[in-house]
N, C-alpha and C positions, 0 to 999 in steps of 0.2 A: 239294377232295378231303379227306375227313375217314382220318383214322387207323383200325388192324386191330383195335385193341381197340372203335373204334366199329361197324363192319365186323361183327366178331363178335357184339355183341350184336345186332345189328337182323337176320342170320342167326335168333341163338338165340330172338329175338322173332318172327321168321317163321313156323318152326320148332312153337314153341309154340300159335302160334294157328291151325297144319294150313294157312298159305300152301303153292299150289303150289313145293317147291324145283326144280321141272326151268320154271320163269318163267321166258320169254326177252323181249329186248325188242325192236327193229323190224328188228336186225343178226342176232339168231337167237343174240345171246349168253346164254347161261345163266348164274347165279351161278358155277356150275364151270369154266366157262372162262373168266371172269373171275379168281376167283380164282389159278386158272394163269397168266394171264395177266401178274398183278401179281407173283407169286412169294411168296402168302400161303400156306407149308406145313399151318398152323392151320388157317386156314381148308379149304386141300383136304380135310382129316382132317377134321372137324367137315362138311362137305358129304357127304363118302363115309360117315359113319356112320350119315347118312341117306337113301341110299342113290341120292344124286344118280347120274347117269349120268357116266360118266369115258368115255364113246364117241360122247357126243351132239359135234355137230358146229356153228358158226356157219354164216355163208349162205356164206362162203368155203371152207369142207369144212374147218375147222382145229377138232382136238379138241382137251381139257385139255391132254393132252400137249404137242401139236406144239405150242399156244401156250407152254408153261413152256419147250420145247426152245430156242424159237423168240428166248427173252429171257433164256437162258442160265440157266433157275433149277431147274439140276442135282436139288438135293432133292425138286423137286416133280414133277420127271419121275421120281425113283426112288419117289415117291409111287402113281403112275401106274401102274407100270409092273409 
């Protein structure tokens, strides 16, 4: 597992070069509910500014929210929300 400062750049490198930000992988996780999931508030802010979806869902029906709910990372559900 690499660090949020790494985390954030390879976002802002994503980002830069028009990758899709709504990329999920074989779970239906998206960057954004990843980062919710980790309790990276940076991160959320820096995904919503580009205009990730905060309602898209994994294959388990758990959005940003419920995942940051879910691991108790208060800020980033008031991020959400």
């Amino acid at each position: 597992m690499f660090g949020i400062k790494k985390a954030i750049t390879c976002i802002a490198l994503a980002i830069m070069s028009m990758a899709p930000i709504a990329a999920a992988d074989d779970m239906g996780r998206q960057p954004m509910i990843t980062a919710a999931w980790e309790g990276h508030a940076v991160m959320v802010e820096l995904l919503a500014s580009q205009e990730a979806s905060v309602g898209a869902a994994n294959m388990q029906g758990m959005e940003p929210m419920h995942s940051a709910a879910a691991r108790g990372h208060t800020a980033v559900v008031e991020l959400l929300t």
